[in-house]
gemmi code that builds the backbone of each chain (N, CA, C; Angstrom):
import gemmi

chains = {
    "A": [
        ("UNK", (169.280, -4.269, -114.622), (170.059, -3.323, -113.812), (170.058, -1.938, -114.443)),
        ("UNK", (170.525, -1.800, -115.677), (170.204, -0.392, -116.255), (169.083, -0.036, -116.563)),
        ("UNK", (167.785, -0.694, -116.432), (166.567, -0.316, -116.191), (166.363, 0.463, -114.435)),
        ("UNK", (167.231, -0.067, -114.006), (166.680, 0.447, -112.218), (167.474, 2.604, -112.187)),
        ("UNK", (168.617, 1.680, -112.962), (170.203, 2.949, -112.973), (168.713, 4.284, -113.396)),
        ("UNK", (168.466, 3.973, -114.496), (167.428, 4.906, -115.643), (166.559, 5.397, -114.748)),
        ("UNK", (165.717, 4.597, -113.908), (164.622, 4.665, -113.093), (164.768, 5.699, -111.846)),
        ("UNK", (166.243, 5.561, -111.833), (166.586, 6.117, -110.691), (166.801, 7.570, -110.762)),
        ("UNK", (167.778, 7.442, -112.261), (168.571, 8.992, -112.663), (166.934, 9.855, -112.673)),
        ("UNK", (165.662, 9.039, -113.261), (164.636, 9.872, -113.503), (163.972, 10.685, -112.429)),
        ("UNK", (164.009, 9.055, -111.297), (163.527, 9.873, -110.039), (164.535, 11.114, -109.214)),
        ("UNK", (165.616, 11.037, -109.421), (166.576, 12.064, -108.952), (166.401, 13.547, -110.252)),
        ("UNK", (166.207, 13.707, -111.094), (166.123, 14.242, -111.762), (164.755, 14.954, -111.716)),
        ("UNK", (163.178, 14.104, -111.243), (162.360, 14.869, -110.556), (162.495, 15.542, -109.221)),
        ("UNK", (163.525, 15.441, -108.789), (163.669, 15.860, -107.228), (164.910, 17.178, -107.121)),
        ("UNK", (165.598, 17.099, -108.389), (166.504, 18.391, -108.770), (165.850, 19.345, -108.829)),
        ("UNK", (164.456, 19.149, -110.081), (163.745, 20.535, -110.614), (163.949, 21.366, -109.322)),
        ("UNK", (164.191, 22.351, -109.685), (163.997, 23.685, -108.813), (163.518, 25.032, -109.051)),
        ("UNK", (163.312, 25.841, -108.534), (162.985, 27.239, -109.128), (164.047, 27.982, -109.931)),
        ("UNK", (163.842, 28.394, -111.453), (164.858, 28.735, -112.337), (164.154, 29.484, -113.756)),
        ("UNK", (164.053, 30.046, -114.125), (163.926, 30.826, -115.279), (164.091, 29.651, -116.478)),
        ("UNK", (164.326, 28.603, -116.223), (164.757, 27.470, -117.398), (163.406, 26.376, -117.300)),
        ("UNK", (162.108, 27.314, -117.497), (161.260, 26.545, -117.356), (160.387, 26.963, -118.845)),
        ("UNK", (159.324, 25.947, -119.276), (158.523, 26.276, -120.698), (156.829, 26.683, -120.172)),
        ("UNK", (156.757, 27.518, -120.314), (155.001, 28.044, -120.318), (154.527, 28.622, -121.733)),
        ("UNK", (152.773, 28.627, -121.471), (152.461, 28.928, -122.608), (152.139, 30.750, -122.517)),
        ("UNK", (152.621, 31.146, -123.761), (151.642, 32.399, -123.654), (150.374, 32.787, -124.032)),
        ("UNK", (149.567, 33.917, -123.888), (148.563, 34.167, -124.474), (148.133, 33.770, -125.573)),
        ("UNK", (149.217, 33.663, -126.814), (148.870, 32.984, -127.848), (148.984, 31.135, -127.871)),
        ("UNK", (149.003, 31.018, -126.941), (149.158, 29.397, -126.109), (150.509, 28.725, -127.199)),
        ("UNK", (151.431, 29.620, -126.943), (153.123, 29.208, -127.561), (153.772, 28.633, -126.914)),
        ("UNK", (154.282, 27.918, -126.363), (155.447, 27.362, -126.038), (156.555, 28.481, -125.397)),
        ("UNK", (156.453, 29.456, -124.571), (157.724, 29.932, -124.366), (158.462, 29.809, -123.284)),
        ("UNK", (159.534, 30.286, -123.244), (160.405, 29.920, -121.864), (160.465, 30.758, -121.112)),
        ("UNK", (160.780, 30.944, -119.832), (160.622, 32.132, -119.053), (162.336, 32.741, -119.241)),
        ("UNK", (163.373, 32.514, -119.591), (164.956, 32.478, -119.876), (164.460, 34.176, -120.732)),
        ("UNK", (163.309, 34.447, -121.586), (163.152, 35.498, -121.867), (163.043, 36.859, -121.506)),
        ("UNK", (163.195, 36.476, -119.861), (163.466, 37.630, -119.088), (164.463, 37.934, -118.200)),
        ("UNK", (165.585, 37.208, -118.626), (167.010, 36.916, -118.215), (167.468, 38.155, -118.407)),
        ("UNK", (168.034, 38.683, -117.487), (169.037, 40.175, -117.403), (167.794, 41.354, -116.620)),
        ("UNK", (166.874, 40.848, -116.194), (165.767, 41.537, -115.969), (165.740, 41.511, -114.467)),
        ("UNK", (165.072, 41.911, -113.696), (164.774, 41.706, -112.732), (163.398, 41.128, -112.820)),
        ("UNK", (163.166, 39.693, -112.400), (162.487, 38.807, -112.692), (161.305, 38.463, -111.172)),
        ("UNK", (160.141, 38.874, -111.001), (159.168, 38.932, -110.170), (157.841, 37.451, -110.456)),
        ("UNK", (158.041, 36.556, -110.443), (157.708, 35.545, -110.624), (156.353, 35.424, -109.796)),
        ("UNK", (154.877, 35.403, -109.846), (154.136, 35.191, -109.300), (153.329, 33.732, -109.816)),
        ("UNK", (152.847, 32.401, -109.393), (151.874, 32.032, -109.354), (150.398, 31.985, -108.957)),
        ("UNK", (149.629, 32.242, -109.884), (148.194, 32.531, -109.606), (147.103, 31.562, -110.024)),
        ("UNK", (146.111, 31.654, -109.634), (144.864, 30.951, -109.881), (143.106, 31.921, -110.046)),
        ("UNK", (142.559, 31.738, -110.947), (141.298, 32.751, -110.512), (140.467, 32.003, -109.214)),
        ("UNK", (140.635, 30.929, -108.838), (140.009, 30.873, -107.791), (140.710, 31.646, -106.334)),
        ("UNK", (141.887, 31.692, -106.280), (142.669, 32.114, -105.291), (142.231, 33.539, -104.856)),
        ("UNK", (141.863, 33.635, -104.027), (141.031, 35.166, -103.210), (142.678, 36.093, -102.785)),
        ("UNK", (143.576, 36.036, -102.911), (144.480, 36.861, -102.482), (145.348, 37.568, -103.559)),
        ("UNK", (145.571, 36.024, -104.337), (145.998, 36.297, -105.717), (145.318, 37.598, -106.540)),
        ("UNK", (144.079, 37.664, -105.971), (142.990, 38.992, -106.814), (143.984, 40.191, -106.100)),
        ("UNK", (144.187, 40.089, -104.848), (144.647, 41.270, -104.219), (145.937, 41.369, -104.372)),
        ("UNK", (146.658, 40.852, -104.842), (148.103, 40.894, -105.652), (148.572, 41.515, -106.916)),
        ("UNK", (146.882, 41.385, -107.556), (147.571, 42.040, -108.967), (147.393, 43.566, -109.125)),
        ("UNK", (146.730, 44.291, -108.232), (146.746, 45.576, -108.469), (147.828, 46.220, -107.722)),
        ("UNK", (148.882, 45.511, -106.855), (150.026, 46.001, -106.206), (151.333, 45.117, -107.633)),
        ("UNK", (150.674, 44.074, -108.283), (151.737, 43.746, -108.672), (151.641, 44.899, -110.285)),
        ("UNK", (150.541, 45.447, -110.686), (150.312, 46.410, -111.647), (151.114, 47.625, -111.109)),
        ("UNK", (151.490, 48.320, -110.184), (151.402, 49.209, -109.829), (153.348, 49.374, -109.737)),
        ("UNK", (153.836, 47.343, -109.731), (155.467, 47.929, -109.209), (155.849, 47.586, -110.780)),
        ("UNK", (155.000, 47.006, -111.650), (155.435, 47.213, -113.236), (155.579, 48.260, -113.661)),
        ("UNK", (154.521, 49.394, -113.379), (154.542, 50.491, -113.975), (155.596, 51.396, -113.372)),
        ("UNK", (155.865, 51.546, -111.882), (156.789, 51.828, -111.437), (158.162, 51.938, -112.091)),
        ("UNK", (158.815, 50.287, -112.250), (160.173, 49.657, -112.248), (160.121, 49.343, -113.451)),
        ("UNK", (159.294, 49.412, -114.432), (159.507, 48.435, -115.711), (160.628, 49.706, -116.298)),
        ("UNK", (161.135, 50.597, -116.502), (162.164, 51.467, -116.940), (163.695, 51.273, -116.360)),
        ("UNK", (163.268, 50.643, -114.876), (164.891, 50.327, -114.314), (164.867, 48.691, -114.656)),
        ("UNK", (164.212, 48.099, -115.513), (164.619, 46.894, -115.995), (164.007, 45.746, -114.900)),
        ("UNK", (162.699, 46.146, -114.334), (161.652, 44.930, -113.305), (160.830, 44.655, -114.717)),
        ("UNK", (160.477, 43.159, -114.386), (159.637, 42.325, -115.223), (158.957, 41.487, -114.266)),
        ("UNK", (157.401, 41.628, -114.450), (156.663, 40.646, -113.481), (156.123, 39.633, -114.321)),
        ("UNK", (156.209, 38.451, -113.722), (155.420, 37.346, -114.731), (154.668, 36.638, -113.754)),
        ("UNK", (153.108, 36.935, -114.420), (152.327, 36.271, -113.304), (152.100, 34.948, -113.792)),
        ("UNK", (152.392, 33.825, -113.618), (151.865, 32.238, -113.775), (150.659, 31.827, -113.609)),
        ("UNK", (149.361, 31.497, -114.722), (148.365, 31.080, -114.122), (148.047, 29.180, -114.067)),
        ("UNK", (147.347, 29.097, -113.413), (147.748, 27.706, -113.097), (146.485, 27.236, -113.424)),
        ("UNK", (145.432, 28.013, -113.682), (143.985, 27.332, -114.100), (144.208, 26.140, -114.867)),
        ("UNK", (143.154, 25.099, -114.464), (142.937, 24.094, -115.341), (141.918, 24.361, -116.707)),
        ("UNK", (141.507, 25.836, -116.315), (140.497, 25.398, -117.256), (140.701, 27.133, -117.390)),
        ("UNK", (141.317, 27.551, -118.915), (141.705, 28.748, -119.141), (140.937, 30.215, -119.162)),
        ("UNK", (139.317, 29.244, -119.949), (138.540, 30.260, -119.368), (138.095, 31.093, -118.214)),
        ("UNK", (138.444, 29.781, -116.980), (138.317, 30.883, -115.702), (139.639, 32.046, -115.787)),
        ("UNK", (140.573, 31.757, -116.385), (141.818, 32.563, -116.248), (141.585, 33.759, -117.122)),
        ("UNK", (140.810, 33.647, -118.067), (140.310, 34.792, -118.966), (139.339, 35.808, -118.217)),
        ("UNK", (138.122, 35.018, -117.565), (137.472, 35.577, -116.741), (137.910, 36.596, -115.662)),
        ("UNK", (138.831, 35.882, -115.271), (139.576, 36.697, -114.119), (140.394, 38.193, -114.825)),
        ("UNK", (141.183, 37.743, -115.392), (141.350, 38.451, -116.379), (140.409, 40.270, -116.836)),
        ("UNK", (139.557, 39.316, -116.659), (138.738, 41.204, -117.567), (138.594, 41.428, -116.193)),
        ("UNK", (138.140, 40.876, -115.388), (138.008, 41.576, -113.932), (139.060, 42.551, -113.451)),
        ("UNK", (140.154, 41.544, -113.210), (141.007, 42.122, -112.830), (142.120, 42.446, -113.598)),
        ("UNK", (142.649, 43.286, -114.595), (143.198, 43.515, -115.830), (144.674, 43.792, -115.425)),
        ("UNK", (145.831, 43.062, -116.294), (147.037, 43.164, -115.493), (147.624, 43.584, -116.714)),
        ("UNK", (148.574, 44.710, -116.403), (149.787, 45.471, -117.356), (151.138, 44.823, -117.514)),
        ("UNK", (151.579, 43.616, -116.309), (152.233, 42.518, -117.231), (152.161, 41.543, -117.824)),
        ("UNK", (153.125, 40.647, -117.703), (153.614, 39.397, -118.132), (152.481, 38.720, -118.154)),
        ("UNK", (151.070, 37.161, -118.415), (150.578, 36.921, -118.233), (151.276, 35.505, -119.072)),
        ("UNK", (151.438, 34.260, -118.202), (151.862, 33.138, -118.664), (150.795, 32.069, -118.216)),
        ("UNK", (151.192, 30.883, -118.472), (150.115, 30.046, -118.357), (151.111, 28.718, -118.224)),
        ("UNK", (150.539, 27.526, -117.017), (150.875, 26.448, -117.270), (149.732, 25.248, -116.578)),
        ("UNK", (148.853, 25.086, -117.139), (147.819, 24.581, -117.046), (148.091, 23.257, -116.279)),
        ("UNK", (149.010, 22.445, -116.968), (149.917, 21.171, -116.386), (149.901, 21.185, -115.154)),
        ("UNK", (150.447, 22.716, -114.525), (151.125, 22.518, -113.287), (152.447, 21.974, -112.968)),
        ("UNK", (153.185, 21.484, -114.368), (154.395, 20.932, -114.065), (155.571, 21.808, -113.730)),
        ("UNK", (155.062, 23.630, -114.132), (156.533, 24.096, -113.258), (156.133, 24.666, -112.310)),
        ("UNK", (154.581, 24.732, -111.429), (154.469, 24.882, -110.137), (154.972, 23.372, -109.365)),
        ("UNK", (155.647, 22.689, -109.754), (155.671, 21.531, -109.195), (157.044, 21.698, -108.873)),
        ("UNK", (158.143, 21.966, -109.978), (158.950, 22.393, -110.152), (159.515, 23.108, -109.065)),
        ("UNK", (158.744, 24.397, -109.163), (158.946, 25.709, -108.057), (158.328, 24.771, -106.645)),
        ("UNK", (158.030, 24.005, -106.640), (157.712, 23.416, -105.244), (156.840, 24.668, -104.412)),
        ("UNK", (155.433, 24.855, -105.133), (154.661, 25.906, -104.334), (154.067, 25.084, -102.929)),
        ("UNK", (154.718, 26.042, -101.923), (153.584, 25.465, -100.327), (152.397, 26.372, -100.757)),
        ("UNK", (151.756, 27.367, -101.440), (150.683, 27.774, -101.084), (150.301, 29.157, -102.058)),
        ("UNK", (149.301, 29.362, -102.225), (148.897, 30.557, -103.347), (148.171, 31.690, -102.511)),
        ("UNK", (148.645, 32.661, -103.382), (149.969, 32.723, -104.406), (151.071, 32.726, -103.928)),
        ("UNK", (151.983, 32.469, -104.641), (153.849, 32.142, -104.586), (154.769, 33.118, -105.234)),
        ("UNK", (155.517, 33.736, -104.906), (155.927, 34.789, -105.375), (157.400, 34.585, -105.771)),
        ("UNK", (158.549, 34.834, -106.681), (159.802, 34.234, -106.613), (160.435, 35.157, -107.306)),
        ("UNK", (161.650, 35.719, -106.293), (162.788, 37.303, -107.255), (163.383, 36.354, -107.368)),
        ("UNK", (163.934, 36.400, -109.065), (165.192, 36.810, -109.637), (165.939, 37.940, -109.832)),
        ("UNK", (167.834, 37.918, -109.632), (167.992, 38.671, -109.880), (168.385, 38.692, -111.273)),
        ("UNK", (169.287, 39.742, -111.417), (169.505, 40.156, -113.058), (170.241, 38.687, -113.806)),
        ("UNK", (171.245, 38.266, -113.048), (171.956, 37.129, -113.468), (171.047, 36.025, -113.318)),
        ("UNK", (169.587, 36.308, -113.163), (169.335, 34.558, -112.942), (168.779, 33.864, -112.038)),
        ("UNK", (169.613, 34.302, -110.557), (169.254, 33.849, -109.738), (168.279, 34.102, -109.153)),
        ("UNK", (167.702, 32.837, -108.167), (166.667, 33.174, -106.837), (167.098, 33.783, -105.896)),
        ("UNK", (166.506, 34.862, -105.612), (167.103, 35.239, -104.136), (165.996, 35.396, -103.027)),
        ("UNK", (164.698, 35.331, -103.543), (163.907, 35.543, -102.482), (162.317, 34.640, -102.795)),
        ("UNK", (161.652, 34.354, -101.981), (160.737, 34.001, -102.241), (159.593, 33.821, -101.221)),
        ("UNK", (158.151, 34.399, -101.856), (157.299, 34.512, -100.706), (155.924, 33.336, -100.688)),
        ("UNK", (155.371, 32.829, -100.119), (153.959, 32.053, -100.158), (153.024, 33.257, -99.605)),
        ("UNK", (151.968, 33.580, -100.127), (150.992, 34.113, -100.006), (150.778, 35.913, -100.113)),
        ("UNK", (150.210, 36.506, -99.899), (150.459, 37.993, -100.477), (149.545, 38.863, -99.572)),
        ("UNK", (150.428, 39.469, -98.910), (149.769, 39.992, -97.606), (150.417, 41.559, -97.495)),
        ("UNK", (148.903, 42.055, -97.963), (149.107, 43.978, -98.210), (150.149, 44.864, -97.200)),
        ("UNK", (149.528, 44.065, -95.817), (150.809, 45.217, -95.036), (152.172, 44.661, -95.148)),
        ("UNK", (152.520, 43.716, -95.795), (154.062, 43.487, -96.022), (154.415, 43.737, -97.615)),
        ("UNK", (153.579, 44.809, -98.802), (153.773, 44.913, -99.805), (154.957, 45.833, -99.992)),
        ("UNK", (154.985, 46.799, -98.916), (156.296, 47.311, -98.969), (157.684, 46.889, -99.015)),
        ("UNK", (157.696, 45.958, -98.149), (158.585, 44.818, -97.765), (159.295, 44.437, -99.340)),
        ("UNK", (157.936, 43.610, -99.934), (158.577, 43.153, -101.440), (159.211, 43.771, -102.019)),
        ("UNK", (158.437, 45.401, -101.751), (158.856, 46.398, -102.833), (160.482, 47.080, -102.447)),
        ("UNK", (160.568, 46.865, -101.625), (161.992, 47.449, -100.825), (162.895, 46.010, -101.258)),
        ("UNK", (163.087, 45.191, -101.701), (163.487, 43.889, -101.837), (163.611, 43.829, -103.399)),
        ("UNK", (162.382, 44.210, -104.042), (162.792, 44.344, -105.422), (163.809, 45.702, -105.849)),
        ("UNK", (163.715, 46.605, -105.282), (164.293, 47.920, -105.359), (165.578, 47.569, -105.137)),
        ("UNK", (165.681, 46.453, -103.840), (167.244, 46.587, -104.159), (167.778, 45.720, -105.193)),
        ("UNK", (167.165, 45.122, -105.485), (167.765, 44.120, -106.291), (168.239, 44.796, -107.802)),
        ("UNK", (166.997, 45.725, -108.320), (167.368, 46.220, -109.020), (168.250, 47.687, -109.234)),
        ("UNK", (168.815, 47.806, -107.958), (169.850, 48.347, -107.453), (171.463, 47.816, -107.972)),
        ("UNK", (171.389, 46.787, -107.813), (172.542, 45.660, -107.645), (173.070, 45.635, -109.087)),
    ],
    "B": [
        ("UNK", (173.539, -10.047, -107.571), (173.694, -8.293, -108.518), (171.845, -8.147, -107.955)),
        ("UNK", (171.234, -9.087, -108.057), (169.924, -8.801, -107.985), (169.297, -8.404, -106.633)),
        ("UNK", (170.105, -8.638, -105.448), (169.342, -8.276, -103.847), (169.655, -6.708, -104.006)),
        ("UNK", (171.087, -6.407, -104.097), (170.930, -4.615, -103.815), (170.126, -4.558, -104.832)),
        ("UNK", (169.821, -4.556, -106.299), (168.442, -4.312, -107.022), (167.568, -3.769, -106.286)),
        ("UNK", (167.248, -4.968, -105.344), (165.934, -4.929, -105.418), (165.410, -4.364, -103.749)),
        ("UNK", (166.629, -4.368, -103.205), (166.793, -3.021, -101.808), (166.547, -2.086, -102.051)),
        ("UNK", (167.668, -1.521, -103.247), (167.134, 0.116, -103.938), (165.633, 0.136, -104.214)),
        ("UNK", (165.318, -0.798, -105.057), (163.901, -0.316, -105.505), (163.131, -0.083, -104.693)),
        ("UNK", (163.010, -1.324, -103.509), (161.943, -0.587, -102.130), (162.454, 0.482, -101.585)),
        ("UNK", (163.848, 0.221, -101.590), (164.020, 1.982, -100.398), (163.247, 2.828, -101.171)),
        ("UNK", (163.655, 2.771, -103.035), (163.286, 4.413, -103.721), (161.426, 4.242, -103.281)),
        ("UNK", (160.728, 2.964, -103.580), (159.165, 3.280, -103.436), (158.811, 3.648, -101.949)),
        ("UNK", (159.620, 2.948, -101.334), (159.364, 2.851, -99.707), (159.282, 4.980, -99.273)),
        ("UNK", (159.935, 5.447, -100.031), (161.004, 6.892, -98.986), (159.655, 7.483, -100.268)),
        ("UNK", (159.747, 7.497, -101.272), (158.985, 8.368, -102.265), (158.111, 8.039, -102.556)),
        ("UNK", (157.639, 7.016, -101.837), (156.105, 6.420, -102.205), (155.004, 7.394, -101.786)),
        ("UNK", (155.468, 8.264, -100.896), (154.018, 9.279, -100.162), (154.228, 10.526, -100.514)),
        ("UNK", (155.297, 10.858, -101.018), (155.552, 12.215, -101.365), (155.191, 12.783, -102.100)),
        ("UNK", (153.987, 12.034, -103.220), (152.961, 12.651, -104.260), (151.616, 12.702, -103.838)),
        ("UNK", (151.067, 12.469, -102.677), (149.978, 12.119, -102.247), (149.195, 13.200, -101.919)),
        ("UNK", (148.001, 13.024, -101.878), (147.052, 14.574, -101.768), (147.483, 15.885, -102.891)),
        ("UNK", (146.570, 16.707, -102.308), (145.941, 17.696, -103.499), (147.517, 19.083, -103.289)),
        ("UNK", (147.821, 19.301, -104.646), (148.978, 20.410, -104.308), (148.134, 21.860, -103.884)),
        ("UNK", (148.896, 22.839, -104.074), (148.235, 24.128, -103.612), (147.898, 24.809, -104.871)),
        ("UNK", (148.236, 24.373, -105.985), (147.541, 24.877, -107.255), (146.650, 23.747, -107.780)),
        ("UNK", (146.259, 22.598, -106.833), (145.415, 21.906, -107.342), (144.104, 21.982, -106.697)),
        ("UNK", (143.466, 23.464, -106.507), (142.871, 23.284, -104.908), (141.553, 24.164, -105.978)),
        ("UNK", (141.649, 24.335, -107.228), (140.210, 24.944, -107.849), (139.358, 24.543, -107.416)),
        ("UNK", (138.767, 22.935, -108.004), (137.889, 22.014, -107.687), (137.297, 22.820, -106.271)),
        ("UNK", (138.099, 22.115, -105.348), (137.944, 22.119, -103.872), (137.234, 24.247, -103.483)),
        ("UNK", (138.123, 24.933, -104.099), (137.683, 26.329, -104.048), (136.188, 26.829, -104.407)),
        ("UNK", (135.433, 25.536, -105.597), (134.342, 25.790, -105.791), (133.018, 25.782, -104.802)),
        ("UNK", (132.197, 27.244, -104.964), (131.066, 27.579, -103.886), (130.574, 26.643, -103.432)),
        ("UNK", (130.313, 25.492, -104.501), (129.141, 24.467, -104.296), (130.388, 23.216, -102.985)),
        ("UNK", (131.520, 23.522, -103.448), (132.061, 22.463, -102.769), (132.241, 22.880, -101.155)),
        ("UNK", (131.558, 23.939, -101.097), (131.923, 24.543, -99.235), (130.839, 23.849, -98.393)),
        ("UNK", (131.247, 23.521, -97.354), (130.498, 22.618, -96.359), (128.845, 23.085, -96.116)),
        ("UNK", (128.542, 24.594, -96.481), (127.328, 24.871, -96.072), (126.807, 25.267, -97.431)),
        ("UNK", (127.268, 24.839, -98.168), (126.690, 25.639, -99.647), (125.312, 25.468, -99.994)),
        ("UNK", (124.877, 24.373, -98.632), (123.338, 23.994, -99.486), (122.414, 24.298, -98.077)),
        ("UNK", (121.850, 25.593, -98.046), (121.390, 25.781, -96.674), (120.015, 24.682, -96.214)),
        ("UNK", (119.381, 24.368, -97.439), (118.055, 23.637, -96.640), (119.033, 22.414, -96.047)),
        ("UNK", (119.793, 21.604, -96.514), (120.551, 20.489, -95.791), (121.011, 20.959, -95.056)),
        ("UNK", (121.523, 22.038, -94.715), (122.045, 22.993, -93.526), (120.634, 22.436, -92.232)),
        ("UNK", (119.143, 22.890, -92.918), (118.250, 23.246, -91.799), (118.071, 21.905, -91.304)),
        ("UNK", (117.894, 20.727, -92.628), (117.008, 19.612, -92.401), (118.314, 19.190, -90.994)),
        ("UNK", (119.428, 19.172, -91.614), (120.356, 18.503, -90.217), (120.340, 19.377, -89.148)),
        ("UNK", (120.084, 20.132, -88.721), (120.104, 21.446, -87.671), (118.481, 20.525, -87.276)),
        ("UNK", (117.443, 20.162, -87.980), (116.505, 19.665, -87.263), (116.514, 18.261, -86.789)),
        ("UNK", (117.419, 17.703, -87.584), (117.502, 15.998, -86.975), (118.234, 16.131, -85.845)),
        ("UNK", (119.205, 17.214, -85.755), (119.806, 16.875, -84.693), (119.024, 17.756, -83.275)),
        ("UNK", (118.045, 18.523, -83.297), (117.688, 18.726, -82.189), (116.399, 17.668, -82.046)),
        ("UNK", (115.989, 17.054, -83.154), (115.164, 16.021, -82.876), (115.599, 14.881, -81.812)),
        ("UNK", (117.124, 14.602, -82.106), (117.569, 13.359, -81.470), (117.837, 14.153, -79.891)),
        ("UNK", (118.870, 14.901, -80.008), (118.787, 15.353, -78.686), (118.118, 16.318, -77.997)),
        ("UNK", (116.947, 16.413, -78.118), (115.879, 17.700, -77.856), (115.724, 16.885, -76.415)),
        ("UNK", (115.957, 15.884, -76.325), (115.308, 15.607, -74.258), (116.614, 16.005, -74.029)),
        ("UNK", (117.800, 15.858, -74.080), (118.944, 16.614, -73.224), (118.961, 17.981, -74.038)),
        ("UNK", (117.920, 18.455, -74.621), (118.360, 20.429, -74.673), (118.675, 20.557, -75.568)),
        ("UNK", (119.055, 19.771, -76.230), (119.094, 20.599, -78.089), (120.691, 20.992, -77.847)),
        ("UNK", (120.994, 21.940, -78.433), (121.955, 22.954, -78.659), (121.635, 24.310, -77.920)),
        ("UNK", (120.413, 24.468, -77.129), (120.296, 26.058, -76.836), (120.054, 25.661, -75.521)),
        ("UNK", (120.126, 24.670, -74.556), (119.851, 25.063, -73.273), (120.799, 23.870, -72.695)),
        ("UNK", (121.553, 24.165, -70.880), (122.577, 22.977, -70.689), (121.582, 21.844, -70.038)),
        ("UNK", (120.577, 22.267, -69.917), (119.730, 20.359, -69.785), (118.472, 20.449, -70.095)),
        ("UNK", (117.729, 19.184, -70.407), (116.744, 19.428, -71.069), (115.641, 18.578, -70.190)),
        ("UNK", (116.162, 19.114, -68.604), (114.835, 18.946, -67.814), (114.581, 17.393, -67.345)),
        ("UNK", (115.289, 16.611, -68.112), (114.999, 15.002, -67.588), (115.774, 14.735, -66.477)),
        ("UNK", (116.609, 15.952, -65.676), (118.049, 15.387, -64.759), (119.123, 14.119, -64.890)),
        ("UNK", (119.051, 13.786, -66.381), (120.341, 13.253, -66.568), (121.205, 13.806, -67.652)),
        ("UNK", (121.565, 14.747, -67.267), (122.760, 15.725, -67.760), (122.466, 16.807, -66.958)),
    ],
}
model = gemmi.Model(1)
for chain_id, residues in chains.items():
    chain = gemmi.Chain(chain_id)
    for i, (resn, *xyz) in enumerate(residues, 1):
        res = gemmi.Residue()
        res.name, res.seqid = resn, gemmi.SeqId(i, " ")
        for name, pos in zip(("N", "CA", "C"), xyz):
            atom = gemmi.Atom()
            atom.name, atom.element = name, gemmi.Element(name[0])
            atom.pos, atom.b_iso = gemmi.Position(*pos), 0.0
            res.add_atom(atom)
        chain.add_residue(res)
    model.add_chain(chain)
structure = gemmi.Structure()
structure.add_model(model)
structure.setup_entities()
């Protein structure tokens, strides 16, 4: 019976994870860190892939609201999800990004974040929370984001 | 003590048994690769583009609506 109780709390406990800053990725130096490191921030959460054809067209709008906002306290962290890091390096010199660059090869906190589709985009605000979140990255609604992050870091 | 056991356990496999199934949306590299796109290999492209007007070349192939025998 407390084998089923255990079995159970586990499976309920995979079905809690949610989208949260209380997740572990690796960094560039393939460390162990947590994303909680950008707590008080205004927190721009992207998942990416180098195979993903849109994701390419994301990072030079998502370069552009770092350089912008990174003084009123915006932090973008792009998530790469490659299985195989070298394509993520590759991509990389191609397309060269001025933030955050994390890594979770696993896939266990895109699983987490429950992505429908790439790329996945997810505001935090300063305290923490989710307040918004997008599937896919589509240029004539970049304003949109950007009016959305603005206010947030308004707030 | 052992029937609800063993109710729970099928409900939990029964309800969550499919909910891991197929490829996620960050699991889609593989599948993203050139070679893995339906036409990636044009001569198998041609050779089937020729078997198939081989088979149906008396009803017209693909480029004409009959192929002259009057049944179609």
């Amino acid at each position: 019976m407390k084998k089923i109780w255990l079995l159970l709390s586990l499976m309920a406990a995979g079905v809690q994870a949610a989208p949260s800053l209380d997740h572990q990725v690796f960094n560039a130096q393939n460390q162990a860190v947590s994303l909680s490191e950008f707590k008080g921030k205004v927190v721009y959460v992207d998942f990416w892939a180098s195979w993903c054809g849109p994701c390419r067209k994301s990072f030079p709008w998502m370069n552009e609201i770092q350089t912008k906002y990174q003084d009123q306290g915006l932090a973008v962290v792009a998530i790469n999800l490659d299985t195989d890091n070298e394509l993520a390096q590759e991509f990389l010199k191609q397309v060269p990004a001025n933030f955050s660059v994390r890594f979770n090869p696993e896939g266990d906190v895109a699983r987490s974040f429950d992505l429908l589709g790439m790329p996945s985009s997810f505001m935090f605000n300063r305290q923490g929370q989710l307040v918004q979140h997008h599937v896919g990255f589509y240029a004539d609604k970049a304003a949109e984001y950007e009016q959305e992050l603005v206010n947030l870091l308004k707030e | 003590m052992l029937k609800p056991a063993l109710v729970a356990v099928t409900l939990i496999i029964g309800l969550s048994g499919c909910s891991n199934l197929g490829v996620q949306p960050w699991e889609k590299g593989q599948l993203a690769r050139s070679d893995m796109a339906l036409d990636s290999e044009k001569l198998d492209l041609a050779l089937d583009d020729h078997i198939y007007f081989s088979k149906e070349g008396s009803s017209g192939g693909r480029a004409f609506a009959g192929g002259g025998c009057g049944c179609n």
